[in-house]
Wavefront OBJ file of the C-alpha trace (Angstrom):
o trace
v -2.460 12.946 -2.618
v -1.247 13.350 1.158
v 2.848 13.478 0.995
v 4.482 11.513 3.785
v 6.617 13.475 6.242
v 10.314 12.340 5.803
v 10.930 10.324 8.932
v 14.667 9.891 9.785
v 15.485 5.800 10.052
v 17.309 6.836 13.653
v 14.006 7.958 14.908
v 11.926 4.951 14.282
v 10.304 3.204 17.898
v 8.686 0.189 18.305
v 4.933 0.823 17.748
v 5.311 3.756 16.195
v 2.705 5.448 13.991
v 3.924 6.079 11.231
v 2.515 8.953 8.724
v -0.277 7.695 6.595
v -0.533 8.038 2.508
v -3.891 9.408 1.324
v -4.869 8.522 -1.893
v -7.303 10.616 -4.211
v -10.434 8.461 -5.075
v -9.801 5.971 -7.675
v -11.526 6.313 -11.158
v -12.930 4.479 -13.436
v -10.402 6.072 -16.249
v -7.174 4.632 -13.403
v -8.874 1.063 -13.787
v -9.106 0.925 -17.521
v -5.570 2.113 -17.797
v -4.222 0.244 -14.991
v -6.108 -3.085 -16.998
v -4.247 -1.895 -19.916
v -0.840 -1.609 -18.325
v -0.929 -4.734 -16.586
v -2.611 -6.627 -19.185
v -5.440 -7.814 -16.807
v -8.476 -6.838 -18.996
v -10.908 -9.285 -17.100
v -14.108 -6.840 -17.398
v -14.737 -6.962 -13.701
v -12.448 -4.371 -13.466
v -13.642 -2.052 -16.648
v -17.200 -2.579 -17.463
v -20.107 -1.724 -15.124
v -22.574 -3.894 -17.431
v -20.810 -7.059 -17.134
v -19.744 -6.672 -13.463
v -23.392 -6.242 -12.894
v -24.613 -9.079 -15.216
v -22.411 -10.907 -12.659
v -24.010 -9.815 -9.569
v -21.666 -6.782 -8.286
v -22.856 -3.754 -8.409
v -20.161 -2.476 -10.578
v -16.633 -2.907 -11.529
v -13.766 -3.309 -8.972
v -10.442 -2.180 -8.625
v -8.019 -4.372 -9.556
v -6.328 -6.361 -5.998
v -2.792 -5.598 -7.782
v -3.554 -1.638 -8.031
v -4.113 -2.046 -4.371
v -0.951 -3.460 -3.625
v 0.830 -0.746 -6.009
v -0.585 1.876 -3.536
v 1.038 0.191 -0.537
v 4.188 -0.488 -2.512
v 4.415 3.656 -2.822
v 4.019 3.980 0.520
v 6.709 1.623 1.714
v 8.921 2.715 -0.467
v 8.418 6.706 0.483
v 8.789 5.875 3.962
v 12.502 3.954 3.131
v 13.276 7.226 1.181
v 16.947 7.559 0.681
v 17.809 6.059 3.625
v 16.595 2.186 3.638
v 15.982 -0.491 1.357
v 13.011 -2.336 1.350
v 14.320 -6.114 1.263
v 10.662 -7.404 1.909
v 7.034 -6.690 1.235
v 4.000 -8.432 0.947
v 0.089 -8.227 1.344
v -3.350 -10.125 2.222
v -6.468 -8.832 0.140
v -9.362 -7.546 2.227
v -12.494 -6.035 0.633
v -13.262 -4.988 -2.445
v -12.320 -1.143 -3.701
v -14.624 0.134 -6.135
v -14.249 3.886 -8.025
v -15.246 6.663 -5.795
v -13.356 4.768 -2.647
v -10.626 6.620 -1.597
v -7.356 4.647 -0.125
v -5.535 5.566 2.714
v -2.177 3.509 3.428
v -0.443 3.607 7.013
v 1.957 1.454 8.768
v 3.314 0.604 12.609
v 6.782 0.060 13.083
v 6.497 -3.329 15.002
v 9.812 -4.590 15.174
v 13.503 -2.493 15.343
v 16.768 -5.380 15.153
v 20.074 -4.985 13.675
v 21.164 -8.166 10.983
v 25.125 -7.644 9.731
v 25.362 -4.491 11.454
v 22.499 -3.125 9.576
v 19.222 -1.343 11.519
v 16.116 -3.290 10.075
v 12.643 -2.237 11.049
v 9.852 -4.320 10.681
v 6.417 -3.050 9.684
v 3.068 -3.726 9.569
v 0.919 -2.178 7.093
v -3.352 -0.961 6.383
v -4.730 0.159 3.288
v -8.234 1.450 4.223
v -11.092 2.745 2.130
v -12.467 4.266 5.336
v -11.582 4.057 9.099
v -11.889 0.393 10.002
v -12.689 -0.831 6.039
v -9.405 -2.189 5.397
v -8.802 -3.235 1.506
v -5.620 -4.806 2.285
v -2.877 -5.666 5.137
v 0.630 -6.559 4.626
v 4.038 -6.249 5.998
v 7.009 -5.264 4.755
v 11.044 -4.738 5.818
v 13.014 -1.841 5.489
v 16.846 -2.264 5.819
v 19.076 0.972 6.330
v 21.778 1.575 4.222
v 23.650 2.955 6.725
v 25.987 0.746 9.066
v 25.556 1.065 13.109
v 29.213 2.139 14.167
l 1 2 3 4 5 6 7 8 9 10 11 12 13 14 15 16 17 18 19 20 21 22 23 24 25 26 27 28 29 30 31 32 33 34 35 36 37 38 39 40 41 42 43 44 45 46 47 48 49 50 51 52 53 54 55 56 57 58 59 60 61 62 63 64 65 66 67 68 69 70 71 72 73 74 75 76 77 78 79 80 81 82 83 84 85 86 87 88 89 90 91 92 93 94 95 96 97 98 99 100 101 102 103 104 105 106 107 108 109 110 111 112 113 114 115 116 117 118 119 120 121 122 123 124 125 126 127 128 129 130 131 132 133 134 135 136 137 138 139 140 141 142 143 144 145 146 147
């Protein structure tokens, strides 16, 4: 996994890049444990026979475990410095083991509320360049007061 370079919250622009989060390829062991842990054992997710007996042509990764990955990655780019006080995503197509998931984000938005520095972001999670898996948006609040 790709670490995110620490970005100070007083260097954020508007429509700025910001560094992406590459995820190692998920597994078919992750989606059997992550169907354990979140108690969604629908066998879509688990078992290749019954995901084809359905018509896919195998399991899929779990929407949710999508949305985990993005969660990271919002909350490595707040770091120590901001809050994240909102988050949310849109499913896109389907991830299946072997994909591997990058996460990335645009700082579209820089306003102050209560004398706090808020950026607003817009956020990919892509399976490959242009495949996105997910979009979503989230809001990170710094902790620190403007003077």
């Amino acid at each position: 996994m790709k670490a995110i370079t620490k970005i100070p919250f007083s260097e954020l622009h508007k429509e700025m890049q910001l560094p992406s989060l590459a995820k190692p390829p998920v597994t078919h062991e992750q989606l059997v444990q992550y169907a354990q842990a979140s108690g969604d054992l629908n066998l879509l997710h688990t078992d290749d026979a019954f995901a084809k007996s359905i018509g896919m042509d195998g399991v899929i990764a779990h929407g949710m475990l999508i949305m985990g990955f993005l969660g990271q990655y919002v909350q490595e780019l707040a770091g120590t410095e901001a809050i994240v006080s909102k988050f949310n995503m849109r499913f896109g197509a389907m991830t299946k083991p072997g994909d591997a998931i990058t996460c990335s984000g645009v700082v579209k938005q820089l306003i102050e509320i209560d004398g706090k520095r808020v950026a607003e972001l817009e956020l990919n999670a892509e399976k490959a360049p242009g495949e996105r898996v997910g979009t979503g948006s989230a809001t990170l609040t710094c902790k620190i007061e403007n003077d």
